[in-house]
TORBA-723033 format. One line per field, with one value per residue (C-alpha): residue number from 1; residue in one letter; chain; x, y, z. Coordinates in nm, 3 decimals. Example, Ala and Ser with C-alpha at 12.3 -4.5 7.8 and 13.67 -1.06 7.14 Angstrom:
2
num <- [1  2]
residuo <- [A  S]
cadena <- [A  A]
px <- [1.230  1.367]
py <- [-0.450  -0.106]
pz <- [0.780  0.714]
END
This chain:
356
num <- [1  2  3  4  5  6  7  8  9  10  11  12  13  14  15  16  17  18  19  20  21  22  23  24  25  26  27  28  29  30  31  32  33  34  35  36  37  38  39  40  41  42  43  44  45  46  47  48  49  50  51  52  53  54  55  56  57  58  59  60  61  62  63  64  65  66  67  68  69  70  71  72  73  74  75  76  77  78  79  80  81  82  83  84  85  86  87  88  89  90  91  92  93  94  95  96  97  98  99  100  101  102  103  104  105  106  107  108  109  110  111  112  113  114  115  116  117  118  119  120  121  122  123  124  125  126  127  128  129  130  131  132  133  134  135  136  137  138  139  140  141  142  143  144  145  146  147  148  149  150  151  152  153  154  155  156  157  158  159  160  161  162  163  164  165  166  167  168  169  170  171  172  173  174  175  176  177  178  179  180  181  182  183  184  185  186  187  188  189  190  191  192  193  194  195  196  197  198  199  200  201  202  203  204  205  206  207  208  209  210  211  212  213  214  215  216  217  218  219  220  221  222  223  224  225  226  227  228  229  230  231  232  233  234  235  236  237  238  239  240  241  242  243  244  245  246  247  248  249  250  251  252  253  254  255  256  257  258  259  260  261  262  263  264  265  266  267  268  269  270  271  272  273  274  275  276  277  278  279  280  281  282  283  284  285  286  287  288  289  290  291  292  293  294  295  296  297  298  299  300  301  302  303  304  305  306  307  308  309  310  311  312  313  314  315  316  317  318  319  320  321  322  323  324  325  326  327  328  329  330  331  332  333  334  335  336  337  338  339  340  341  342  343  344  345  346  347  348  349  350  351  352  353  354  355  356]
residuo <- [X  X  X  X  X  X  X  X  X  X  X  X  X  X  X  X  X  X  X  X  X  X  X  X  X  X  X  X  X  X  X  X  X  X  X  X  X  X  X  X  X  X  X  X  X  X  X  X  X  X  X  X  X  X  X  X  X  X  X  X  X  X  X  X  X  X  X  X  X  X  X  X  X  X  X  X  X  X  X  X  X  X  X  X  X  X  X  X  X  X  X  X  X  X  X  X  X  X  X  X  X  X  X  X  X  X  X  X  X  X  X  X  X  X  X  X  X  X  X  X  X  X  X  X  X  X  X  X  X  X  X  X  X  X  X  X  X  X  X  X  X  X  X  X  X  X  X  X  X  X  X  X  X  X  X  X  X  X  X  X  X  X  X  X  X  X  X  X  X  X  X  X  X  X  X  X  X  X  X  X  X  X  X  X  X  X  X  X  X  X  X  X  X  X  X  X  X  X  X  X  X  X  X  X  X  X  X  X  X  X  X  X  X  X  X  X  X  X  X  X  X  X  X  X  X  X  X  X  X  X  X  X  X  X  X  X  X  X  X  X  X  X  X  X  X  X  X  X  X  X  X  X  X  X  X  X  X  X  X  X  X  X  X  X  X  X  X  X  X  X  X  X  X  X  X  X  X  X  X  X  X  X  X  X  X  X  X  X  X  X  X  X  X  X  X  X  X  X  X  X  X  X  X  X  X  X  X  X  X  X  X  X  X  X  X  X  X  X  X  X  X  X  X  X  X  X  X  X  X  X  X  X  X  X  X  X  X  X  X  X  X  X  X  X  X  X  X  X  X  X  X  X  X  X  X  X]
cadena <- [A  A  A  A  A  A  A  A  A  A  A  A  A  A  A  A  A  A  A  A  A  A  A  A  A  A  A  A  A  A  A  A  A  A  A  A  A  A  A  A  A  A  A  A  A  A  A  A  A  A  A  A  A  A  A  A  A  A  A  A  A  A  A  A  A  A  A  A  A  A  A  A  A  A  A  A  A  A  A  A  A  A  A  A  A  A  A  A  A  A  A  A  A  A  A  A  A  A  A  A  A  A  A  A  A  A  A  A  A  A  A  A  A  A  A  A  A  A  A  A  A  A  A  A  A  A  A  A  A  A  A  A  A  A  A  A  A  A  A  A  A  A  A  A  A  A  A  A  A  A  A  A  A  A  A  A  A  A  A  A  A  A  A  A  A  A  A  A  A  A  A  A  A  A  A  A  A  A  A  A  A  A  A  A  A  A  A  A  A  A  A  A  A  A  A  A  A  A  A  A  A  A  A  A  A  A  A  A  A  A  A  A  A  A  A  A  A  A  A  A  A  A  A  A  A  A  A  A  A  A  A  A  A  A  A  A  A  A  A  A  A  A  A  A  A  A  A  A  A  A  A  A  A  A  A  A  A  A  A  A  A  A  A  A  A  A  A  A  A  A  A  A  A  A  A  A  A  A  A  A  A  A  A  A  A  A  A  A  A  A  A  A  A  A  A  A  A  A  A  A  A  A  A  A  A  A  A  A  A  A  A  A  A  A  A  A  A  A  A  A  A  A  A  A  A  A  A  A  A  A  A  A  A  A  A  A  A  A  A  A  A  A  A  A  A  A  A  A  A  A  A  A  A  A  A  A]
px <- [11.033  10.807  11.012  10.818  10.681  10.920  10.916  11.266  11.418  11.685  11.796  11.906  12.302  12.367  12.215  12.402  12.703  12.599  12.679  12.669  12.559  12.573  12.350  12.107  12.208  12.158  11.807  11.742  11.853  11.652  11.303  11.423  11.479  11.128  11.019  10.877  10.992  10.783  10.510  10.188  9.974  9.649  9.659  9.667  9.440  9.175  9.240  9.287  8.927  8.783  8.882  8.797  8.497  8.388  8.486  8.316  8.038  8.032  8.028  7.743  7.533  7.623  7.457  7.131  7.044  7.130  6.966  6.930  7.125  7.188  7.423  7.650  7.668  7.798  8.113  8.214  8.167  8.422  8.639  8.740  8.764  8.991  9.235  9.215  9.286  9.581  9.710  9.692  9.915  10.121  10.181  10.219  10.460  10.665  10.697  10.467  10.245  10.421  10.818  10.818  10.853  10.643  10.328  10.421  10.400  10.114  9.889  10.033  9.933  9.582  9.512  9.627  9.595  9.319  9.143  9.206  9.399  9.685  10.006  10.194  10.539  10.539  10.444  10.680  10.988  10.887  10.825  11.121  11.300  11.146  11.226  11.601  11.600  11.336  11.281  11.569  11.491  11.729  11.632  11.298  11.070  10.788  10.939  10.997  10.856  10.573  10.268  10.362  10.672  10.862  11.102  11.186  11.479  11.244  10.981  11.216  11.331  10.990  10.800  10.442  10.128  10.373  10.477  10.134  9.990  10.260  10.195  9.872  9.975  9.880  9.511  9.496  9.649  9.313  9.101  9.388  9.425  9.104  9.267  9.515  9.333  9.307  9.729  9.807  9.582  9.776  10.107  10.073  9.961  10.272  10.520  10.432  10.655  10.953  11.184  11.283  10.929  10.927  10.665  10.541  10.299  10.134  10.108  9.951  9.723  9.577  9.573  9.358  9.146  9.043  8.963  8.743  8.546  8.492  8.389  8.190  7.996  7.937  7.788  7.579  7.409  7.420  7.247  7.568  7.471  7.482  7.750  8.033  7.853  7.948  8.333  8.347  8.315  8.469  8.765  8.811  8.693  8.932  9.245  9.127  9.158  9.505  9.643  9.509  9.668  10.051  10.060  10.096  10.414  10.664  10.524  10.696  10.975  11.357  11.451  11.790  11.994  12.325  12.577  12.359  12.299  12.336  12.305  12.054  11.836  11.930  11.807  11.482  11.352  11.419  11.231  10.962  10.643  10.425  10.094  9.945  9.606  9.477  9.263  9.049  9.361  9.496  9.291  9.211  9.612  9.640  9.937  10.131  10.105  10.372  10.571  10.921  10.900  10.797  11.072  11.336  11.182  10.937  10.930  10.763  10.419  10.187  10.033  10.433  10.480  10.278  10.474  10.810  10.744  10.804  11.115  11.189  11.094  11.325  11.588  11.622  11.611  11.918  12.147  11.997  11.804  11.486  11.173  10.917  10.491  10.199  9.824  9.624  9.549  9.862  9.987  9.800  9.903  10.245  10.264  10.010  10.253  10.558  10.360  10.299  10.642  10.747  10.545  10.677  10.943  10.681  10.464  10.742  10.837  10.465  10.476  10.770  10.627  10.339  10.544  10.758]
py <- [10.603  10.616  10.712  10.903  10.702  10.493  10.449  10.354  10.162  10.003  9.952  10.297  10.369  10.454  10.118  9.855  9.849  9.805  9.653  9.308  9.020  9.209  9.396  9.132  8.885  9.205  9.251  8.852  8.835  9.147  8.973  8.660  8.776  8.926  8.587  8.683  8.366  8.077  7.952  7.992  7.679  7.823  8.053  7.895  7.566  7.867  8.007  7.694  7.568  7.914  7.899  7.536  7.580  7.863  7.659  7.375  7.617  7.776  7.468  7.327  7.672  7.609  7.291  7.412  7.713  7.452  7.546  7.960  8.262  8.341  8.106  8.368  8.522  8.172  8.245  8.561  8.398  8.127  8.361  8.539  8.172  8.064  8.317  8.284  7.878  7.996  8.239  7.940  7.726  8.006  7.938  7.674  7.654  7.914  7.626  7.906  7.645  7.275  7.243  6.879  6.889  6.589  6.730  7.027  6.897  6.683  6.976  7.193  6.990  6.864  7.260  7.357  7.090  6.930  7.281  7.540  7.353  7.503  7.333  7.358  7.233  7.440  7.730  7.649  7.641  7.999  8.138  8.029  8.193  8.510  8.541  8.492  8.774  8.985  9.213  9.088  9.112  8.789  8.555  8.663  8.481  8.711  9.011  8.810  8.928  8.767  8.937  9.263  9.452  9.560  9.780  9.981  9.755  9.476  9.701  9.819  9.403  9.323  9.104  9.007  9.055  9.176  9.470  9.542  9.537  9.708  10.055  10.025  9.804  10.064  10.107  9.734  9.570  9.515  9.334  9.140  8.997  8.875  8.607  8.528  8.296  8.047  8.126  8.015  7.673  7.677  7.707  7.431  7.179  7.320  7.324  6.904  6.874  6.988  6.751  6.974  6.937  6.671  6.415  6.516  6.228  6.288  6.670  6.565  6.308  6.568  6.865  6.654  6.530  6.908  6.996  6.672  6.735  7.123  7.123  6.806  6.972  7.303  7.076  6.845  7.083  7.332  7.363  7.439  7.823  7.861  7.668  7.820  8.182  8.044  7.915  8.281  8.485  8.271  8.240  8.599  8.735  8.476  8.643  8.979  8.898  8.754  8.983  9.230  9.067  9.056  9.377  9.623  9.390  9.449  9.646  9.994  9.900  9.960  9.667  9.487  9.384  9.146  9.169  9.372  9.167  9.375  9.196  9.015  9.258  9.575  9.325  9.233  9.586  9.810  9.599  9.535  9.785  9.773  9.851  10.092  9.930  9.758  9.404  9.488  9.511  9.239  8.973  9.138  9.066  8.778  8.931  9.013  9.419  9.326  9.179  9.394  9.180  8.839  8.868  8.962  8.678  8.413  8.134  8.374  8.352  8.588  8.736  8.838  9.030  9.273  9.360  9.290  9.572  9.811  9.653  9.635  10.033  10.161  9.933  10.041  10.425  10.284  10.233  10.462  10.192  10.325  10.196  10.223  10.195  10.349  10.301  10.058  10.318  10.441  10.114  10.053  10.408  10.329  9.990  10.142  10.450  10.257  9.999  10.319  10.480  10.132  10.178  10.507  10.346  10.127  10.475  10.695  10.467  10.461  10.889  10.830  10.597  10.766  11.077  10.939]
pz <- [12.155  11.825  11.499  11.192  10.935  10.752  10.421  10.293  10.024  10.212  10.570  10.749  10.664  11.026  11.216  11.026  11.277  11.620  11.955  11.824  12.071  12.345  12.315  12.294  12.549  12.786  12.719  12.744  13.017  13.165  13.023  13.162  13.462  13.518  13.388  13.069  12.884  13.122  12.965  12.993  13.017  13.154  12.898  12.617  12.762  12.725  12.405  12.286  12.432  12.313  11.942  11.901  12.090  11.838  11.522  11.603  11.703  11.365  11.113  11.402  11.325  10.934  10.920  11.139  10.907  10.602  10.226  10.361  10.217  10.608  10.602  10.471  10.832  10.922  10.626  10.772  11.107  10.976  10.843  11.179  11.356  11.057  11.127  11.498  11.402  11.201  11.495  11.754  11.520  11.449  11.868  11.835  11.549  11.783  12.039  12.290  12.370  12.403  12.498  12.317  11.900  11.854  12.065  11.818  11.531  11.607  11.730  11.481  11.171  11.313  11.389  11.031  10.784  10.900  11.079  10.789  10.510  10.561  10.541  10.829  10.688  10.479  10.635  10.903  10.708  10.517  10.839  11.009  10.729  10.777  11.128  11.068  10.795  10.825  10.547  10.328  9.933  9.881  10.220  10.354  10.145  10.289  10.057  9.722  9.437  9.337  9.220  9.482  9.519  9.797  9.665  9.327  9.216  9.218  9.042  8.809  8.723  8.746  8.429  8.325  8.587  8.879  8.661  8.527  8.898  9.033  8.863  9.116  9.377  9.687  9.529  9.432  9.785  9.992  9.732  9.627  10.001  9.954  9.714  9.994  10.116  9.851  9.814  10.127  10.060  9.716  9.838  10.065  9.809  9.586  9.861  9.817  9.552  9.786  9.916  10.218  10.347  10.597  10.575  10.270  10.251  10.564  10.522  10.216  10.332  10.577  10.328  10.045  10.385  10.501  10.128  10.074  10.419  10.362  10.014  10.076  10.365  10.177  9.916  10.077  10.299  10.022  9.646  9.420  9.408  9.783  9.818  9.597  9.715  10.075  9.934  9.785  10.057  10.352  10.116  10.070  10.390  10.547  10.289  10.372  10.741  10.741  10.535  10.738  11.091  10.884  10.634  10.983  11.086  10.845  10.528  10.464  10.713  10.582  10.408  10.347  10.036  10.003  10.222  10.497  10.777  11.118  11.451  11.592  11.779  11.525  11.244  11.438  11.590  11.279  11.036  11.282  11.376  11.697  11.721  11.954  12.075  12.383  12.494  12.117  11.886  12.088  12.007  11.611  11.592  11.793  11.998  11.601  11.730  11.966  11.634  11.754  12.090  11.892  11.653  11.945  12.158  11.935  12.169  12.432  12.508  12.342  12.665  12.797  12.481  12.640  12.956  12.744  12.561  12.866  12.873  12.504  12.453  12.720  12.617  12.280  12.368  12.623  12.302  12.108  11.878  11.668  11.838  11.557  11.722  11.524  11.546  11.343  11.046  11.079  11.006  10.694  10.557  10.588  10.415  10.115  10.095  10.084  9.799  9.568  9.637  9.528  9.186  9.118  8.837  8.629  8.656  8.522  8.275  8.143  8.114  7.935  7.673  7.651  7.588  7.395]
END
């Protein structure tokens, strides 16, 4: 069951109460039971092999072409395998791939510190956050203001660059993502400071390691022009692609405020969008098109989400639960629409100034 585009301020009235627990620990136990939630270990032994394969194949082809503007194919190439680096330690982070912590943390932080510069503590803890309240203005860190916003109270409290962008934000969302990149390396560094990240020193250590290594080899097989050229676009190609892989997920889905904290699986499906796509869209999203049967079931491996869906779909027509699935495009004209229904405040307030 697909529901029209959603585009709403606040979490739907009429699916805050629901069948509580439940209903959930019936539909566990039906994608248990066609054994949806085993692992996977040949699976991910060759995606695993695949990715590092390619990234290791990519900074190999980087240093062959050397002191050529070619080596610009060899960014974008980086770019994709980045983000297919950051979607194996999002796996991982999910516990998809090992069932021990340590082997987790240990793969996790050598795949993103060391791989991408990208701090897995720290992403960890955000993203664990967002997955217990998704789409929440106060508790999902994913929906804070910052320099977008996701709804028109926070436009209408909004101060300084956010409230300046956010007359625009729809028009202005792609080639900001292309500045996500060097955010996410940012917030890592800045996350540091935080005494809830756990081994701060060592996330550190490995952070200041990948940024040494990749600038140095950018520069020493590189003249300076090249070489920032090169930091420019992998950077921003890399931004454009993850923001690209998580804006479908979430972005113009109801949202929730306070108090409003419906059950588990009412919380997870109606924040959450599928979408529609097969083995092509699949690998573009790294398995994140299934995101209503990852947030229902993270710790399942990315090739089950697939044939939990089935499950998932009929389920939530079963007890009458909005299933919301759109295509790709769709998907990005429902998170821009949302974005400038958001500005519509800071726009009216400008007419009025200007009329005033």
């Amino acid at each position: 069951m697909t529901t029209p585009a959603l585009v709403s301020e606040s979490f739907p009235r009429s699916s805050r109460r629901g069948g509580g627990v439940g209903d959930y620990a019936r539909l566990l136990r039906r994608v248990s039971d066609a054994g949806l939630m085993n692992r996977r270990p040949l699976y991910y032994a060759v995606r695993l092999s695949l990715v590092g394969i390619a990234f290791a194949a990519g900074w190999a082809v980087f240093v062959l072409i050397g002191d050529s503007w070619w080596t610009l194919m060899v960014a974008a190439f980086m770019a994709v395998t980045c983000a297919q680096v950051a979607l194996v330690m999002h796996d991982v982070a999910h516990r998809q791939v090992f069932r021990l912590r340590r082997a987790t943390e240990v793969v996790g932080r050598l795949v993103g510190n060391v791989g991408i510069g990208l701090g897995y503590g720290w992403w960890q803890d955000k993203h664990t956050r967002h997955h217990a309240n998704p789409n929440h203005e106060e508790l999902d860190p994913d929906v804070a203001p910052d320099i977008l916003l996701w709804s028109q109270q926070q436009a209408r409290a909004s101060r300084g660059v956010a409230r300046l962008i956010g007359r625009a934000q729809a028009f202005l969302f792609f080639p900001l993502l292309m500045l996500e990149g060097l955010n996410l390396h940012m917030a890592g560094v800045r996350a540091l400071r935080n005494r809830s990240v756990k081994h701060r020193g060592l996330e550190g250590a490995l952070l200041f390691g990948h940024f040494a290594a990749y600038l140095g080899a950018l520069f020493v097989v590189l003249p300076a022009d090249k070489a920032f050229v090169f930091l420019a676009v992998h950077q921003a190609l890399f931004g454009l692609y993850m923001g690209c892989i998580f804006a479908p997920n979430h972005k113009g889905m109801p949202t929730l405020t306070g108090a409003d904290r419906p059950d588990y699986l009412r919380r997870q499906v109606l924040t959450s969008r599928n979408v529609r796509g097969g083995v092509l869209i699949d690998l573009a999203l790294g398995g994140l098109n299934y995101q209503i049967e990852h947030h229902l079931f993270p710790s399942m491996p990315t090739p089950n989400l697939r044939h939990a869906q089935v499950i998932v779909r009929d389920y939530c027509a079963e007890i009458d639960v909005p299933y919301h699935e759109t295509g790709l495009i769709s998907s990005y004209s429902e998170a821009l629409k949302h974005l400038h229904h958001v500005g519509a405040p800071l726009r009216t307030t400008d007419r009025h100034q200007a009329t005033g």
